[in-house]
N, C-alpha and C positions, 0 to 999 in steps of 0.2 A: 336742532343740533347739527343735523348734516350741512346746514347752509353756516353756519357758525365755522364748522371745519373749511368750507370753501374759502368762506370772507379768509379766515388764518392762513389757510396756504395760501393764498394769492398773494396775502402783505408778506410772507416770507418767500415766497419766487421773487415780490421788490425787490428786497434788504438782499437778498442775494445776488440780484444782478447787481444793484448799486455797490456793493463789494466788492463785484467781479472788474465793473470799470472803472469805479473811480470818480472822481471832479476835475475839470481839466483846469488849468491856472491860466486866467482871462482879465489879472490887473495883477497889480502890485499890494493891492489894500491886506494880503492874510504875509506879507515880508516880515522877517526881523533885520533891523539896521546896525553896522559894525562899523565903526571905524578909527583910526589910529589919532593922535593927540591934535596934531593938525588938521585933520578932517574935522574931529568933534570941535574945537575954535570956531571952525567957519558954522557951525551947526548943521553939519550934513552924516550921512545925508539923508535925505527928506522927501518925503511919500505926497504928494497931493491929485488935487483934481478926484477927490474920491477915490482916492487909488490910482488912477489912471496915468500919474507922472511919477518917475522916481529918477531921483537927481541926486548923482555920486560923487563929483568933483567941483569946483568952483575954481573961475579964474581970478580968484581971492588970493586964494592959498595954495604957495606949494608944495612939494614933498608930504604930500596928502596919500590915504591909502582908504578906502571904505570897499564895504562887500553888502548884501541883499540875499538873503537867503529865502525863496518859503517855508511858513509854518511846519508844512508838513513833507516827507519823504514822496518821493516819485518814484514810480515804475520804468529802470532803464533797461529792462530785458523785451519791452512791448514795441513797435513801432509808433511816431510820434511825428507832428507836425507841428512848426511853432514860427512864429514872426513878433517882428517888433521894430519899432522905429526911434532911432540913436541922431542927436544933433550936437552938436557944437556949438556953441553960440557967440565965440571971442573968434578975432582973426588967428589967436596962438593956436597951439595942440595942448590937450591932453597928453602922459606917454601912451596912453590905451586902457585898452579894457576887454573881459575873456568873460564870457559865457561859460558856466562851470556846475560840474556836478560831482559831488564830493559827499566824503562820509566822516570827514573830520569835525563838527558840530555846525551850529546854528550861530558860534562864534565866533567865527573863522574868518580872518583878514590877514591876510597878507603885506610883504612888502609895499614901498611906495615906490616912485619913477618909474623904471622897466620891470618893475616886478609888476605892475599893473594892477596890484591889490591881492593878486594871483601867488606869485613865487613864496613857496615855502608850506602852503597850501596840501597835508598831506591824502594821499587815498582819494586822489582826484582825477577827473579827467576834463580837457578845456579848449575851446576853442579863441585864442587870444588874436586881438583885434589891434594890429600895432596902427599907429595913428600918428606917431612924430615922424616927420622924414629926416631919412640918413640916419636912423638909428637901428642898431641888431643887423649892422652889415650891408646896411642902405635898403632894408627890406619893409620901409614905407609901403602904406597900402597894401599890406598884406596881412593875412588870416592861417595862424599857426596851430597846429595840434600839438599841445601838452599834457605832459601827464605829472601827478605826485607832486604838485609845484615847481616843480622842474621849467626854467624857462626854457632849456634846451629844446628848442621844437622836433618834434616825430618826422612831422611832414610840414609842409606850408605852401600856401598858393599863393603864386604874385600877378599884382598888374599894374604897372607901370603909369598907365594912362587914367586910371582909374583913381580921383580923387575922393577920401574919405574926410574930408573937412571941406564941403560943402554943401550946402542945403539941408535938410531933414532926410537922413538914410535907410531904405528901406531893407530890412534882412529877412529872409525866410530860410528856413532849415525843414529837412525832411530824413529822421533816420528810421535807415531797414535793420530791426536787430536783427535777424537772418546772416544777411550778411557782412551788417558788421560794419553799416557805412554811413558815413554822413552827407548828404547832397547839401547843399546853399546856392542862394542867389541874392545878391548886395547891388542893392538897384538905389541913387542919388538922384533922378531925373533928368541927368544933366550928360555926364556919359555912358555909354554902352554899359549894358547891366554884367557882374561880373560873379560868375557862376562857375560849379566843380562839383568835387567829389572827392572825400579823404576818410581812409580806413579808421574806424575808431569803433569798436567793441567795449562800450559804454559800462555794460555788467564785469567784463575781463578786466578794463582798467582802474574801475571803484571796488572791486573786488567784494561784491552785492549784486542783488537784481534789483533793490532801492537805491538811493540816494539823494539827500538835497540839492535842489536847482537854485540857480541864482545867477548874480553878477557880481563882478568887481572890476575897479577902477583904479587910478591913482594919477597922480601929477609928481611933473620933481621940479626940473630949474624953467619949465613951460607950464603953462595952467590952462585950464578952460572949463570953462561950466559944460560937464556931460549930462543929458538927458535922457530919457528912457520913457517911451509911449507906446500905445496902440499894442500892448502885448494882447497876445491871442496862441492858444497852443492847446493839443488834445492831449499833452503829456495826461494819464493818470496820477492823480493822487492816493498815495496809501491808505486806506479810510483808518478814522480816528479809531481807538479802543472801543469807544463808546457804540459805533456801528455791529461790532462783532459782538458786543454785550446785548442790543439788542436781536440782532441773530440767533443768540442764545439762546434768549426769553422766549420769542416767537417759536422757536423751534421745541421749547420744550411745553410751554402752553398746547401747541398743535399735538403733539404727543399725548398726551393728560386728558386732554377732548376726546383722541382715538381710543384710548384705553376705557375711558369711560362709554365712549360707544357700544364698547365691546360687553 
């Protein structure tokens, strides 16, 4: 009996860590896909590579708008690290696309052209990736902070020399919920890596310590096929119902054992 009781609490010290941390999001394969009349035309957008690619816009079609949500809620009150690599693959632009974490559903798509899939987007907070030059004030190559769908940016970093339509681009992000901030580094191979730091209180602006992650995109009177690879990030995931159902079980078996010890 007594080694019975051990085996039980040890499987419930598991279930309890894996509760406490989560699963981190390491491809695209657990997404739901959205997108407005002329995205769905072109058939996007589209999960492959086993997960490993997800492709939101096409130099098909314009005034396209799709969005990428995961399955499940994430933890935006914890500390997180994440990367991922974005290409281009037509000589045109995309108008962009925003890295978002929102609590308005699993449906959620936004505008098309400068809305970036993004704008209208409510209970959000986003890091958007403008991509067309000389559009939003000549603020090409640059990385804005929005909130609520709002494309009015918070804050925004620019760099002039710094081309986002070439080669395969490399992005990494590291936020401190402590204080509240987001670090990045947007590295192309080609020019100087282009790196910062912008206030964004992830739990304060989705108004949750969860929220859906994801992306979104869109084209308007310029196109281009956007891709999305090599995701990798410690973000937690909410664990399913199902984990806290077993939590239950175990916790109340191990009980039942005790009492009958007794």
């Amino acid at each position: 009996m007594k080694r019975q009781v051990k085996q039980i609490g040890a499987a419930l010290v598991g279930v309890l860590l894996c509760t406490s941390a989560g699963a981190a999001i390491t491809n695209f394969g657990d997404f739901t896909l959205n997108g407005n009349g002329n995205s769905m035309t072109a058939g996007l957008p589209i999960i492959s590579g086993g997960g490993s690619t997800l492709q939101l816009t096409s130099g098909a079609v314009g005034s396209a708008a799709a969005s990428a949500w995961h399955n499940s809620k994430v933890f935006v009150n914890q500390d997180f690290a994440l990367s991922f690599v974005f290409q281009q693959t037509q000589d045109d632009w995309c108008d962009g696309f925003a890295m978002v974490f929102q609590n308005s559903g699993l449906t959620a798509v936004g505008g098309d052209g400068g809305s970036v899939g993004y704008g209208g987007i409510g209970q959000s907070a986003a890091i958007r990736f403008n991509l067309t030059p000389g559009s939003w004030g000549s603020d090409s190559n640059a990385l804005h902070v929005v909130k609520d769908g709002s494309m009015s940016p918070l804050s925004f970093e620019k760099n002039t020399s710094f081309r986002m339509n070439v080669e395969p681009i490399g992005v990494s992000f590291n936020y401190n919920s402590v204080s509240g901030t987001m670090s990045y580094t947007v590295n192309n191979g080609v020019d100087a890596a282009f790196s910062g730091s912008q206030a964004m209180n992830l739990a304060s602006m989705v108004g949750d310590t969860t929220a859906w992650f994801g992306f979104t995109a869109a084209t308007g009177g310029k196109t281009s096929n956007l891709t999305y690879s090599n995701l990798s990030s410690t973000i937690s995931v909410v664990p399913e119902p199902s984990t806290y159902a077993a939590f239950a079980c175990l916790g109340t078996l191990l009980l039942v054992l005790l009492r009958r010890r007794k």
